[in-house]
HTML snippet that shows the backbone in 3Dmol.js (N, CA, C, O; Angstrom):
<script src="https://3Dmol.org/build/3Dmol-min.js"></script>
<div id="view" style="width:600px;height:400px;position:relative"></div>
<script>
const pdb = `
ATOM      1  N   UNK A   1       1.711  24.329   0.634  1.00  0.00           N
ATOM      2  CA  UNK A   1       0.293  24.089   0.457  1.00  0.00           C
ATOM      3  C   UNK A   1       0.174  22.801  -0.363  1.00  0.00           C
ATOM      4  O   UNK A   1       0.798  22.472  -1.372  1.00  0.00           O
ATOM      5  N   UNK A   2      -0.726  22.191   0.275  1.00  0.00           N
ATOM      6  CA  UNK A   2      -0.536  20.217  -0.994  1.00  0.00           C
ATOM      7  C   UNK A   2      -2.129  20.461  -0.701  1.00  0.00           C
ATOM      8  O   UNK A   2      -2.880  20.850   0.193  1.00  0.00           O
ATOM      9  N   UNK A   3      -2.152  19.832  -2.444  1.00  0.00           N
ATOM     10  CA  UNK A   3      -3.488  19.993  -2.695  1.00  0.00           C
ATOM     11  C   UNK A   3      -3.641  18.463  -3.074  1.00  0.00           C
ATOM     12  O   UNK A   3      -2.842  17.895  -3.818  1.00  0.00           O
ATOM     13  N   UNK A   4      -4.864  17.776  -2.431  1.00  0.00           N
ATOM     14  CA  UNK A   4      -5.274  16.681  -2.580  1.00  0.00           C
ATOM     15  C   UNK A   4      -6.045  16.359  -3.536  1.00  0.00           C
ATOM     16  O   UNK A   4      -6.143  15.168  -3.829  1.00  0.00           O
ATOM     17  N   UNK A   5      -6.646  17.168  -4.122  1.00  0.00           N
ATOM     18  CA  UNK A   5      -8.285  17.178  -5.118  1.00  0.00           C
ATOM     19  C   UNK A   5      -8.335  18.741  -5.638  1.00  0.00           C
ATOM     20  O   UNK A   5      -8.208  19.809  -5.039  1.00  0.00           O
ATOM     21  N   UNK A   6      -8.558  18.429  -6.917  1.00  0.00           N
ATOM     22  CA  UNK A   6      -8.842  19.496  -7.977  1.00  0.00           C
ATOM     23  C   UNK A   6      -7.859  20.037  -8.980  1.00  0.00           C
ATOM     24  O   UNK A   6      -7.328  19.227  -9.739  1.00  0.00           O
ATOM     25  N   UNK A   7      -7.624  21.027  -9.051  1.00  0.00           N
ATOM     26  CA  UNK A   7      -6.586  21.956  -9.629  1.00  0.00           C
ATOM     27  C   UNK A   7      -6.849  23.659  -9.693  1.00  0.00           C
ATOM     28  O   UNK A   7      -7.815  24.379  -9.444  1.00  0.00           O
ATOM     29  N   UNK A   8      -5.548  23.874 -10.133  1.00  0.00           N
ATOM     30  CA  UNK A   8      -5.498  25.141  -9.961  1.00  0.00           C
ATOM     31  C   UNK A   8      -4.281  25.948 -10.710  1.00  0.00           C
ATOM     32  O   UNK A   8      -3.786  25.473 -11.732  1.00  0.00           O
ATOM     33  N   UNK A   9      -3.755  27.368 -10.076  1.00  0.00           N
ATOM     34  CA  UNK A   9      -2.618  27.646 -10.735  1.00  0.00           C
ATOM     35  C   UNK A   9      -2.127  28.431  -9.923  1.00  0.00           C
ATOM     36  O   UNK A   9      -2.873  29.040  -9.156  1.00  0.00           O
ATOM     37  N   UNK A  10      -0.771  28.609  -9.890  1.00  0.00           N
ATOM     38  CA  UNK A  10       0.458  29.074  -9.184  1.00  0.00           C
ATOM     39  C   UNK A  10       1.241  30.076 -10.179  1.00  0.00           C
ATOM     40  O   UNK A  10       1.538  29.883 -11.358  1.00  0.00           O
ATOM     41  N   UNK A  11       1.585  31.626  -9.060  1.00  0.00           N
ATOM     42  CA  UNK A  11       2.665  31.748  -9.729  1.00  0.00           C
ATOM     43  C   UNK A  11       3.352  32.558  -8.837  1.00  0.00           C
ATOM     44  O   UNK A  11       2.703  33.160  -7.983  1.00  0.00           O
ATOM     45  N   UNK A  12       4.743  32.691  -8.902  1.00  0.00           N
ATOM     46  CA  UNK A  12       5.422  34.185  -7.648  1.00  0.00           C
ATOM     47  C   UNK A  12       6.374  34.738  -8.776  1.00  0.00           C
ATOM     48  O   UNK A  12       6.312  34.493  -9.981  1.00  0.00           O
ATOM     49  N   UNK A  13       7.224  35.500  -8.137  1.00  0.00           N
ATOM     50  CA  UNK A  13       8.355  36.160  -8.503  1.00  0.00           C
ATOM     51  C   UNK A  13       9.228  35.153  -9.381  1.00  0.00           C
ATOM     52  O   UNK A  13       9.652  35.354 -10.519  1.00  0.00           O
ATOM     53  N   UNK A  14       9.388  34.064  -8.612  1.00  0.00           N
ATOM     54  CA  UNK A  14      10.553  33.004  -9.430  1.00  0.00           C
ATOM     55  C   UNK A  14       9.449  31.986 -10.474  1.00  0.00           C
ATOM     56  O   UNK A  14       9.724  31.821 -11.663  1.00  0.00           O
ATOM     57  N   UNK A  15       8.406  31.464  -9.943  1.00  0.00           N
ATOM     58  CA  UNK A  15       7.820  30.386 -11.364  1.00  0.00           C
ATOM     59  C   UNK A  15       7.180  31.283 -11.458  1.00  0.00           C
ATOM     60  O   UNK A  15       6.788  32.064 -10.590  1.00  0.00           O
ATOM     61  N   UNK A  16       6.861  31.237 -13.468  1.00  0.00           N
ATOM     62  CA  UNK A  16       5.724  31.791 -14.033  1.00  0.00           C
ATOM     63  C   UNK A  16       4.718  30.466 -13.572  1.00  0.00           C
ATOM     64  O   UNK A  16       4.995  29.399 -13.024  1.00  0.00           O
ATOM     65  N   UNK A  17       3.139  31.176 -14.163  1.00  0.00           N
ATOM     66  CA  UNK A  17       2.450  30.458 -13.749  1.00  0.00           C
ATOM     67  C   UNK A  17       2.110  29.254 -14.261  1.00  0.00           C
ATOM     68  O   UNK A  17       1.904  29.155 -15.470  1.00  0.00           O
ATOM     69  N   UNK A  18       2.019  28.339 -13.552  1.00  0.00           N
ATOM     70  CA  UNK A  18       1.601  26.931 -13.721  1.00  0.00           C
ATOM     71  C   UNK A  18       0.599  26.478 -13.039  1.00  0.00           C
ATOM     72  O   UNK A  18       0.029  27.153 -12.181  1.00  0.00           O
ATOM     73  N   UNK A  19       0.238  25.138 -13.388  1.00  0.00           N
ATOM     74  CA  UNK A  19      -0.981  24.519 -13.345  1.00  0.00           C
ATOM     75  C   UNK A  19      -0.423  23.483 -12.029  1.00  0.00           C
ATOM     76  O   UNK A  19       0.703  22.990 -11.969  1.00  0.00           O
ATOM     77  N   UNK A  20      -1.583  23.298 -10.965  1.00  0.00           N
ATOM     78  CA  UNK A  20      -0.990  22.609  -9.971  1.00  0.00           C
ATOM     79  C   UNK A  20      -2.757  21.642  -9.744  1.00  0.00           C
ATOM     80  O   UNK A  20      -3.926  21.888 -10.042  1.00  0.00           O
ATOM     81  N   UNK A  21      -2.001  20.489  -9.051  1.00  0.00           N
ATOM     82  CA  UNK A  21      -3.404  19.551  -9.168  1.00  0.00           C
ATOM     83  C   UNK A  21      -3.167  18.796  -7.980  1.00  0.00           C
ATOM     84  O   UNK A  21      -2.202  19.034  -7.254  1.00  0.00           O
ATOM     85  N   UNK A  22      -4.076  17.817  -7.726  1.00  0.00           N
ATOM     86  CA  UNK A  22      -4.009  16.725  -6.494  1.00  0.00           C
ATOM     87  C   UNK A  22      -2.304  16.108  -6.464  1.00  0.00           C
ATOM     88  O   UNK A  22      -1.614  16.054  -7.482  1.00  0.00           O
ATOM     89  N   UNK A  23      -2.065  15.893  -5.777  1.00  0.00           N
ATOM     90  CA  UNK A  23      -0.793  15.243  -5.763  1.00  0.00           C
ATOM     91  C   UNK A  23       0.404  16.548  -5.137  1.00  0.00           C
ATOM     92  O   UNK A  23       1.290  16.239  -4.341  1.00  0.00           O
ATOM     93  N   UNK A  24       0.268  17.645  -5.533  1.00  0.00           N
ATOM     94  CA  UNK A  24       1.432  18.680  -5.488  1.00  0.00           C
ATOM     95  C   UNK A  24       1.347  19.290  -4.208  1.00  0.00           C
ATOM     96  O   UNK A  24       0.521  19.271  -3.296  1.00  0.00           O
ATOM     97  N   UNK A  25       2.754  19.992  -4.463  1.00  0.00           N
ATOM     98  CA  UNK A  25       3.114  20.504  -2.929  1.00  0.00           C
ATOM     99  C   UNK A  25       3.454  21.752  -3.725  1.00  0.00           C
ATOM    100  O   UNK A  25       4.400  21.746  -4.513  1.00  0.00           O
ATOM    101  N   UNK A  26       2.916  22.508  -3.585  1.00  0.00           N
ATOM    102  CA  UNK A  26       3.420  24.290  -3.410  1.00  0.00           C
ATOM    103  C   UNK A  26       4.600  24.957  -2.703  1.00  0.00           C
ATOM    104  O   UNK A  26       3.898  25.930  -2.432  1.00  0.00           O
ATOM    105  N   UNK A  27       5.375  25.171  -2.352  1.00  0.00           N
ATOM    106  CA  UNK A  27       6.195  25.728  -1.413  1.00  0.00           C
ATOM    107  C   UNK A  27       6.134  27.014  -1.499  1.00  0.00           C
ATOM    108  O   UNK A  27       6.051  27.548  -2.604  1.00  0.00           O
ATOM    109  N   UNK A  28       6.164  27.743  -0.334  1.00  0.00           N
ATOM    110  CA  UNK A  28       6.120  29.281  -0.096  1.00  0.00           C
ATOM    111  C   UNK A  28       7.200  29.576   0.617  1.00  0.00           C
ATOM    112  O   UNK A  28       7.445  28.907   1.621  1.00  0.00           O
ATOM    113  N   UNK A  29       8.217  30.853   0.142  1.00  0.00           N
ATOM    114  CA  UNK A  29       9.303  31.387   0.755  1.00  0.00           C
ATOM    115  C   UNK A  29       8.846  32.942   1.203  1.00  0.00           C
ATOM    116  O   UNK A  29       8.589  33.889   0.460  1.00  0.00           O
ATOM    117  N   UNK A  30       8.830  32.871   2.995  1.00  0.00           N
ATOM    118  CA  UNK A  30       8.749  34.360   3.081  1.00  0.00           C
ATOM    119  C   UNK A  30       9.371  35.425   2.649  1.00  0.00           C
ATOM    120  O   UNK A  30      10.444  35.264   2.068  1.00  0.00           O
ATOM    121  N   UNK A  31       8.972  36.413   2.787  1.00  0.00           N
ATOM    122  CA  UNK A  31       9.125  37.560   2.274  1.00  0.00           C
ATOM    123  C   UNK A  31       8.947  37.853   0.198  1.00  0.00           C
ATOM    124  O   UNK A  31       8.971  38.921  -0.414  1.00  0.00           O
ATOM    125  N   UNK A  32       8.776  36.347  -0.369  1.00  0.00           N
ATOM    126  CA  UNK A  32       8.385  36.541  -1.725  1.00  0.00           C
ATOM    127  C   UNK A  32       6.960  36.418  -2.208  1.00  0.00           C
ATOM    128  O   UNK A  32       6.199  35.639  -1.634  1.00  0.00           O
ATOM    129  N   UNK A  33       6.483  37.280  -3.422  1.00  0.00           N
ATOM    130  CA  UNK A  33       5.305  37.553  -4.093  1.00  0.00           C
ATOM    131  C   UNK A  33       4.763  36.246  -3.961  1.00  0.00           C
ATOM    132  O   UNK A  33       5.693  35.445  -4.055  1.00  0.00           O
ATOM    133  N   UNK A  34       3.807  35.737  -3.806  1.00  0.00           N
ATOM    134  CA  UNK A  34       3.124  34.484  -4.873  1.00  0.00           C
ATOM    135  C   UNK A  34       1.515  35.081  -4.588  1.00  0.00           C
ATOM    136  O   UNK A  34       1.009  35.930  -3.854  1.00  0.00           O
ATOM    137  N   UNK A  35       0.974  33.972  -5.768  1.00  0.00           N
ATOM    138  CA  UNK A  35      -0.343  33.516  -5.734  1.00  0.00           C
ATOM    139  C   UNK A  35      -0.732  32.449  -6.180  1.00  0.00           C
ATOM    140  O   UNK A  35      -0.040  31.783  -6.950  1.00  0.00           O
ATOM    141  N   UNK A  36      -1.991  32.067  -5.751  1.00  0.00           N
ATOM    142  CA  UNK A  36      -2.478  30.777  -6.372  1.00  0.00           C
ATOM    143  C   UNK A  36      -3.940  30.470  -5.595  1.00  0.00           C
ATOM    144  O   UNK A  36      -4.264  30.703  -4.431  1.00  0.00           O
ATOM    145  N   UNK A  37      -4.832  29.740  -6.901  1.00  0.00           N
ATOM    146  CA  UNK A  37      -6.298  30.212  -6.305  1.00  0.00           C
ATOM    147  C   UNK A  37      -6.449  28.450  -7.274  1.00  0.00           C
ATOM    148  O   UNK A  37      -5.819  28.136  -8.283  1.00  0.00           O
ATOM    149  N   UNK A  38      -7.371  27.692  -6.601  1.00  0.00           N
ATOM    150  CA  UNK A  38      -8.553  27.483  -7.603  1.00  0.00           C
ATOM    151  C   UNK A  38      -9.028  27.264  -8.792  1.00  0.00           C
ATOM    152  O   UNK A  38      -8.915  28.354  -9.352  1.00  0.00           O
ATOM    153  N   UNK A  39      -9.583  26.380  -9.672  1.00  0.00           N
ATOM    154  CA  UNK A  39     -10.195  26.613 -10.833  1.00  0.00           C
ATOM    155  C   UNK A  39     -11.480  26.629 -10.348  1.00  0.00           C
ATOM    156  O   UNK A  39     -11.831  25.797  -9.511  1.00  0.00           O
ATOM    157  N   UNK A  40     -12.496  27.779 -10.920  1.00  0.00           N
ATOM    158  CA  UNK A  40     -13.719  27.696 -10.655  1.00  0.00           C
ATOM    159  C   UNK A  40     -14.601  26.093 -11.000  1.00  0.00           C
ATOM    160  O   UNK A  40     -15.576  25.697 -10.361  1.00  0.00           O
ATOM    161  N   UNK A  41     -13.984  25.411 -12.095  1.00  0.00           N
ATOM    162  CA  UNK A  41     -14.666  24.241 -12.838  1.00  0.00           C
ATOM    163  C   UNK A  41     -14.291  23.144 -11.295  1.00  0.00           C
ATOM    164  O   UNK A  41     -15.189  22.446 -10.824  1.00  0.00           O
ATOM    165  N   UNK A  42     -13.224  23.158 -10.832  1.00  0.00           N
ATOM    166  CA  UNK A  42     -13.240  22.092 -10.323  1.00  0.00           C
ATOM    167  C   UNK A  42     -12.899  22.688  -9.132  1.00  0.00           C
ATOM    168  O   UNK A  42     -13.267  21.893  -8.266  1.00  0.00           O
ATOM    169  N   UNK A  43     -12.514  23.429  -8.729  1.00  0.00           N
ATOM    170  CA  UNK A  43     -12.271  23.321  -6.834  1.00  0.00           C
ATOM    171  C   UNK A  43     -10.933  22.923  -6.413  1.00  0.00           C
ATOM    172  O   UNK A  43     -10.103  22.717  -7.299  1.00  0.00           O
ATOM    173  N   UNK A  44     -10.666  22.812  -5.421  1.00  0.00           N
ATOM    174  CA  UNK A  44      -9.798  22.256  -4.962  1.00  0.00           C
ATOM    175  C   UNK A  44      -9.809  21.789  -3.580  1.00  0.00           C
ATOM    176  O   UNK A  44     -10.689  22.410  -2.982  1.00  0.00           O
ATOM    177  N   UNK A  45      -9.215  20.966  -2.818  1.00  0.00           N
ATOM    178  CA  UNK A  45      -8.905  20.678  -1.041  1.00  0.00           C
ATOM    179  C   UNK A  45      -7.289  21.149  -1.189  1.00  0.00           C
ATOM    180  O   UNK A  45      -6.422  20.972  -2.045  1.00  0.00           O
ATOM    181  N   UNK A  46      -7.347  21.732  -0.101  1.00  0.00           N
ATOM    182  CA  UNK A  46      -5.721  22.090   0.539  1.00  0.00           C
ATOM    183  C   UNK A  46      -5.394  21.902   1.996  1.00  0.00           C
ATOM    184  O   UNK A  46      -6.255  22.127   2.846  1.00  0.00           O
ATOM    185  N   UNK A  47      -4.226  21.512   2.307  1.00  0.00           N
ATOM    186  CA  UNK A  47      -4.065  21.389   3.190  1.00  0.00           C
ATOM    187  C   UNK A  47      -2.284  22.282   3.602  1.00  0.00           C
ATOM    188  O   UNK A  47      -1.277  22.242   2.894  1.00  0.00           O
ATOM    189  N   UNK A  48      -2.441  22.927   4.821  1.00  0.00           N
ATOM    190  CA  UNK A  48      -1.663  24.309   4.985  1.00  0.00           C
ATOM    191  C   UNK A  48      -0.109  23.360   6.015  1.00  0.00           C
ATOM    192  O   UNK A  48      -0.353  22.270   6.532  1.00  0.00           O
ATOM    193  N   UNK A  49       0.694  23.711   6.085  1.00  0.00           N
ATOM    194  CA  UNK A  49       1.832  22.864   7.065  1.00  0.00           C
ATOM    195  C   UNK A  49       2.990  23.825   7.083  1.00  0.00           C
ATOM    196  O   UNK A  49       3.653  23.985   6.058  1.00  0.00           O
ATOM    197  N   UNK A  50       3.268  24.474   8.191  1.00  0.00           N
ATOM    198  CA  UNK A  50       4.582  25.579   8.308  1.00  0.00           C
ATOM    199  C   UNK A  50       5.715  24.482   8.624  1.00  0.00           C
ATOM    200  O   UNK A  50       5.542  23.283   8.841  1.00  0.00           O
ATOM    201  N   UNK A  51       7.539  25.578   8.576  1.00  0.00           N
ATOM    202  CA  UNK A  51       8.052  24.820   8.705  1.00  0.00           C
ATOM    203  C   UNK A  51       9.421  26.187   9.571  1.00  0.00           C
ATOM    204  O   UNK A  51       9.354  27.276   9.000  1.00  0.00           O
ATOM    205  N   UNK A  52      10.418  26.147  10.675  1.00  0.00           N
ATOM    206  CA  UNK A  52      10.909  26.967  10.498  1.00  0.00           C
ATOM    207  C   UNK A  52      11.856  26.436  11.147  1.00  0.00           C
ATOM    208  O   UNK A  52      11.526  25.284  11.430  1.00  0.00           O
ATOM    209  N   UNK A  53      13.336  26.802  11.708  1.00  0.00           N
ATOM    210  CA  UNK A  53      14.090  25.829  12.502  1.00  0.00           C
ATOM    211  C   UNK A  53      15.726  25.697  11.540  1.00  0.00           C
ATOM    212  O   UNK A  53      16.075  26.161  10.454  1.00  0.00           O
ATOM    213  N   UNK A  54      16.276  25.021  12.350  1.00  0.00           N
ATOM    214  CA  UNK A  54      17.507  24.889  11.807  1.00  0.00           C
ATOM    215  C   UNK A  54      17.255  23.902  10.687  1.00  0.00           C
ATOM    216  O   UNK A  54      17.681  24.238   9.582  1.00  0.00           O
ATOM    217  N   UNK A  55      16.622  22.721  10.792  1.00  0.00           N
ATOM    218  CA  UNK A  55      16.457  22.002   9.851  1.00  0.00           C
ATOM    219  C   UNK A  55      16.107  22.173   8.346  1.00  0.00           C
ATOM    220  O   UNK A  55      16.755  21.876   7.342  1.00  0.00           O
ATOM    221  N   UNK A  56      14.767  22.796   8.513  1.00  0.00           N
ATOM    222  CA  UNK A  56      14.371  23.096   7.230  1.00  0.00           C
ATOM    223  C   UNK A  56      15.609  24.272   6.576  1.00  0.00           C
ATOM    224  O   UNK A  56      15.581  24.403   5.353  1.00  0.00           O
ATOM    225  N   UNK A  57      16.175  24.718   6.993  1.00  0.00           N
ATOM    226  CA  UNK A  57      16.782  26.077   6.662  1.00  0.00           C
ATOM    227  C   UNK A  57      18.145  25.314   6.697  1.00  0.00           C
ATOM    228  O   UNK A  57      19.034  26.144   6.510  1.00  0.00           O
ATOM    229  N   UNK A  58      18.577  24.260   6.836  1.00  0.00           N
ATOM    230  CA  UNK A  58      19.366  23.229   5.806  1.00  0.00           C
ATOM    231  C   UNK A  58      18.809  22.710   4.671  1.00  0.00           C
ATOM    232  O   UNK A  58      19.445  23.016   3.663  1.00  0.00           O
ATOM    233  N   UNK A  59      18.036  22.168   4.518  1.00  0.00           N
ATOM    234  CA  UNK A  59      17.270  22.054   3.229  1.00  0.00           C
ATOM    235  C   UNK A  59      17.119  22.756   2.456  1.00  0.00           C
ATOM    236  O   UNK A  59      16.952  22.361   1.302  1.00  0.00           O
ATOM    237  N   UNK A  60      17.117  24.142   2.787  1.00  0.00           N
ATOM    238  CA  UNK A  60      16.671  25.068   1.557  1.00  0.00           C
ATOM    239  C   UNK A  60      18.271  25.283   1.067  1.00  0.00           C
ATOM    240  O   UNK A  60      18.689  25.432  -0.081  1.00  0.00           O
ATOM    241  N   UNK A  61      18.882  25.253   2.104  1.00  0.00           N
ATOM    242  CA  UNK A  61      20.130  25.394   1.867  1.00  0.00           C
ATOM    243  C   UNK A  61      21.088  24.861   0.902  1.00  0.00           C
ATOM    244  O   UNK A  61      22.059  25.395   0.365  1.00  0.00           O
ATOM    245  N   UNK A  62      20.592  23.677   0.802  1.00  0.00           N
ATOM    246  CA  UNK A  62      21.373  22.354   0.158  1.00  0.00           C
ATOM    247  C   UNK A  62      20.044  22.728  -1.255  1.00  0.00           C
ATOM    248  O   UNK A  62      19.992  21.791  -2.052  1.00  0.00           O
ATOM    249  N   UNK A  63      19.407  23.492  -1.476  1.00  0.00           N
ATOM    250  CA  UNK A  63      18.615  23.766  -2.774  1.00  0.00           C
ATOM    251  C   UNK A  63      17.560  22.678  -2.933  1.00  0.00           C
ATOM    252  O   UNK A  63      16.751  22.724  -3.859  1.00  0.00           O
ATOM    253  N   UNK A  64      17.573  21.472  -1.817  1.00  0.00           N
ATOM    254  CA  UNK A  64      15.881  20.940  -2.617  1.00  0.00           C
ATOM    255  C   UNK A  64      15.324  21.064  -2.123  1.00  0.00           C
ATOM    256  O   UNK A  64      14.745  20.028  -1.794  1.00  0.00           O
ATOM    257  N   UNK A  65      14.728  22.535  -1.384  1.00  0.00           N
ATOM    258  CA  UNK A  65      13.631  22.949  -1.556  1.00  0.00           C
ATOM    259  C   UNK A  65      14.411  24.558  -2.373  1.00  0.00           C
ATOM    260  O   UNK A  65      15.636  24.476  -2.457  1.00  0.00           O
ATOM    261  N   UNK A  66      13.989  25.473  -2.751  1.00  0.00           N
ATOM    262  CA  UNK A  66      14.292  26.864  -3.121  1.00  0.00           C
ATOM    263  C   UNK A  66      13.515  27.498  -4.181  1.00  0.00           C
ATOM    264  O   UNK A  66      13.165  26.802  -5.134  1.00  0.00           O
ATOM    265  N   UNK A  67      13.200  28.740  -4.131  1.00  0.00           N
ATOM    266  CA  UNK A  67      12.270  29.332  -4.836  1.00  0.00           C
ATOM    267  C   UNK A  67      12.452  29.475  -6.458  1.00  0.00           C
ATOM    268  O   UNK A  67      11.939  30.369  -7.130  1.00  0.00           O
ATOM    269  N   UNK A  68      13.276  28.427  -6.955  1.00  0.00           N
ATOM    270  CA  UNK A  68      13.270  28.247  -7.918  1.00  0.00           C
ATOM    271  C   UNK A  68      13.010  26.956  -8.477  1.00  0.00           C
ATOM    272  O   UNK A  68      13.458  26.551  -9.550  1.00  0.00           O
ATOM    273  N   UNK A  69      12.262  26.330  -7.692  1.00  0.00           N
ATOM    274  CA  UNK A  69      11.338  24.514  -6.954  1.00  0.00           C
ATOM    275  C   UNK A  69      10.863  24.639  -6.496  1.00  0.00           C
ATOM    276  O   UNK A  69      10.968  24.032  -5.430  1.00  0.00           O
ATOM    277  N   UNK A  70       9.171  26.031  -6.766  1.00  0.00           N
ATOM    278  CA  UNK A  70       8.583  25.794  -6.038  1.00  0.00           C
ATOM    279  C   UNK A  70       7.111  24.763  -6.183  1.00  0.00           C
ATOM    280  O   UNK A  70       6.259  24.704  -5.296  1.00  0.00           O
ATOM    281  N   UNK A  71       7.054  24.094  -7.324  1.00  0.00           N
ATOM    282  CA  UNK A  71       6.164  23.237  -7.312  1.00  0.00           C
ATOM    283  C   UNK A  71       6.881  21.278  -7.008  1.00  0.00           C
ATOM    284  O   UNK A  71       7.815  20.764  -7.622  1.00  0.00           O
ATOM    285  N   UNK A  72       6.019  20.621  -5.879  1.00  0.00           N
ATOM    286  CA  UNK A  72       6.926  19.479  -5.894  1.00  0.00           C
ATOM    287  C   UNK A  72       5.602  18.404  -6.574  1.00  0.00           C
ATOM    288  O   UNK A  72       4.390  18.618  -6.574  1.00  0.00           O
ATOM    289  N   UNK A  73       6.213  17.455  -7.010  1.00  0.00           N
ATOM    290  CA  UNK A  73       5.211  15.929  -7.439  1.00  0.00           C
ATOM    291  C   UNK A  73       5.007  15.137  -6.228  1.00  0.00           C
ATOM    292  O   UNK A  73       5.611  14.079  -6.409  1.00  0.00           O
ATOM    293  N   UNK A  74       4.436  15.139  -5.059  1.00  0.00           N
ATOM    294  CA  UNK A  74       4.505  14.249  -4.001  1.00  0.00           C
ATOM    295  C   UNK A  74       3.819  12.908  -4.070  1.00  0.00           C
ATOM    296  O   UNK A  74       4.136  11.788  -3.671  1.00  0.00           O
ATOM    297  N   UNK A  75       2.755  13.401  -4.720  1.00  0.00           N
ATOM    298  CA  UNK A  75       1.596  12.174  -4.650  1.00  0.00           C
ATOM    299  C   UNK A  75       0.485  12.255  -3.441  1.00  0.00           C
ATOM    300  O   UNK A  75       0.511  12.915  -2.403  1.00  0.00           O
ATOM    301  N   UNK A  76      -0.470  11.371  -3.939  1.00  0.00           N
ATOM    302  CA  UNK A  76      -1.696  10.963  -2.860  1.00  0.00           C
ATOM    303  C   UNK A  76      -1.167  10.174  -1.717  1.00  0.00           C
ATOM    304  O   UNK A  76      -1.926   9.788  -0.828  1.00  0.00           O
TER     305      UNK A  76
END
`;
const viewer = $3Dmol.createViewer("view");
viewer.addModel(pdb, "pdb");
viewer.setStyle({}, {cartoon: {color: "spectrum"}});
viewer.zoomTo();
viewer.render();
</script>
């Protein structure tokens, strides 16, 4: 989930919760807990992007992506 505008907060099983804003990428691993909503003060835009395949599932593999990274700094 990459949020372009606002902020909000994140948390699952592996990160406690943190603060996530324009610029970030969320990552979600099936079958684990998360949440993440919104600040009422400011809102947010999101934008949603799946991923499944041999590829990505090298990546997680090699650990940069893994549910213990799940917030990334991408930028605008």
């Amino acid at each position: 989930v990459y949020i372009t505008k606002g902020r909000g907060l994140f948390s699952s099983d592996s990160t406690p919760e943190r603060q996530v804003c324009k610029g970030r990428l969320m990552v979600l691993f099936p079958g684990q807990w998360h949440t993440y909503y919104p600040l009422r003060q400011t809102g947010w835009t999101e934008y949603y992007i799946g991923f499944e395949g041999p590829t990505i599932d090298a990546i997680v593999g090699d650990a940069f992506l893994s549910p213990e990274r799940q917030i990334l700094e991408v930028g605008i």
